[in-house]
C-alpha positions as CSV (number, residue, x, y, z in Angstrom):
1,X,-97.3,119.2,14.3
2,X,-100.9,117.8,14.5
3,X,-102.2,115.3,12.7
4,X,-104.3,117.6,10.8
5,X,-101.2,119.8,9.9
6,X,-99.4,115.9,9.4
7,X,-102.4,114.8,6.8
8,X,-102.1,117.7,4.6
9,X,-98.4,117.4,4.6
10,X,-98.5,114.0,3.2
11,X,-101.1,115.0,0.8
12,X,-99.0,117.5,-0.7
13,X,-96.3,115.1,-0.8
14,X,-97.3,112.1,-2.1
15,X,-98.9,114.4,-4.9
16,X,-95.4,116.1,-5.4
17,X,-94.3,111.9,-6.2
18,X,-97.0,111.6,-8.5
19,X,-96.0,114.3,-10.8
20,X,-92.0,113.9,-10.2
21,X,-91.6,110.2,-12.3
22,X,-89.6,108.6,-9.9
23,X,-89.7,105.4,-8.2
24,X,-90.6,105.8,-4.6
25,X,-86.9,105.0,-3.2
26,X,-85.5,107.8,-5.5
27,X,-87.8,110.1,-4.5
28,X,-87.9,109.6,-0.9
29,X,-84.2,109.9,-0.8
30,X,-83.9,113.2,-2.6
31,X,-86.7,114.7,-0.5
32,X,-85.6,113.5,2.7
33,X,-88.5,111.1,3.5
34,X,-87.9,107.7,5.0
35,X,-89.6,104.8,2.7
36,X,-91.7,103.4,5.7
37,X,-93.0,106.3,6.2
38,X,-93.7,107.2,2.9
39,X,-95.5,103.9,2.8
40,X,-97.5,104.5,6.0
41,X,-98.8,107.8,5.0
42,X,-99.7,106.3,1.3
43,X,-101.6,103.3,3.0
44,X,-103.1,105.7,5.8
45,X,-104.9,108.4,2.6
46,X,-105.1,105.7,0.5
47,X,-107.9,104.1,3.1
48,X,-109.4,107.4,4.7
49,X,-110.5,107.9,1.4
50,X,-111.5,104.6,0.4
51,X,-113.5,105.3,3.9
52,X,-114.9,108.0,2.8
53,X,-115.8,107.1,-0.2
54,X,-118.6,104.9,0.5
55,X,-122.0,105.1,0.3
56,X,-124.6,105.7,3.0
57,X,-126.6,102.9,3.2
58,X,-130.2,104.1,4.7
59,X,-132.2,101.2,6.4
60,X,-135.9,101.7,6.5
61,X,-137.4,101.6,10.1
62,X,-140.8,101.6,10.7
63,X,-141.8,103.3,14.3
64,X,-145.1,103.8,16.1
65,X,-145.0,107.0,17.3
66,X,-147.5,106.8,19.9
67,X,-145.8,103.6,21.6
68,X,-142.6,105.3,21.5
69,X,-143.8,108.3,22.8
70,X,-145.1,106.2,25.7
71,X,-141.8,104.0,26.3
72,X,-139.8,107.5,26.4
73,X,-142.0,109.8,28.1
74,X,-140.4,108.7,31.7
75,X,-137.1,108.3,30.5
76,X,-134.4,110.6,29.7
77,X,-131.0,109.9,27.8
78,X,-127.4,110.3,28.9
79,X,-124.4,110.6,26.5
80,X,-120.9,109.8,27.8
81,X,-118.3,109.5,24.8
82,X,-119.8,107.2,22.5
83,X,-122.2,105.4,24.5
84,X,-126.3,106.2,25.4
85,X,-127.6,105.2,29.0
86,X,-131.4,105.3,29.0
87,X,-132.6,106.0,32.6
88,X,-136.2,105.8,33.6
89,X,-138.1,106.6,36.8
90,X,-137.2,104.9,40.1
91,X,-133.3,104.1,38.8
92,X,-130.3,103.7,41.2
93,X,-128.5,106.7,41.8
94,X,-125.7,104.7,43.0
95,X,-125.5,102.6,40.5
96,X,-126.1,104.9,37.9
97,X,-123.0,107.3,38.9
98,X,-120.6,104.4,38.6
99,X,-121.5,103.5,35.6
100,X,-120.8,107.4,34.7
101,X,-117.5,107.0,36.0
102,X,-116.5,103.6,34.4
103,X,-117.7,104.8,31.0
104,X,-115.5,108.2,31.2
105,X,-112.3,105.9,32.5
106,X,-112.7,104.1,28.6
């Protein structure tokens, strides 16, 4: 099962304890459920939606256009996974391609 199939599962679950009235061992015992797990599943929703439920927070930025323009006009940008490598004109290719191939190792 995967972890979205997992989520919704638990969801429907720990909703199904909230509208039966019994204390979590009771409950967990009649369904089935081991209480660790019933635990880790609580805690696991209980902070993805505390997660979620925060705000954005928007920072203001003040930018030159023109300069930045400049600074990026010889430069293009390379995603791998998470991370941004900026490479400009004249860069190693060497060193370039194992930094590639360390960043898709993480």
């Amino acid at each position: 099962m995967i972890e979205n199939e997992l989520r919704i599962l638990w969801e429907q679950r720990l909703a199904e304890y909230e509208a039966s009235g019994q204390n979590v061992t009771a409950w967990c015992k009649k369904q089935s459920v081991k209480v660790n797990q019933f635990y880790y599943w609580r805690r696991k929703l209980s902070a993805d939606q505390a997660e979620n439920d925060q705000p954005v927070k928007w920072l203001p930025l003040d930018l030159d256009l023109c300069k930045q323009a400049s600074l990026f006009a010889d430069s293009i940008a390379v995603h791998v996974g998470q991370v941004t490598v900026e490479i400009r004109k004249g860069f190693d290719q060497n060193l370039f391609r194992e930094i590639v191939q360390i960043l898709q190792t993480i």
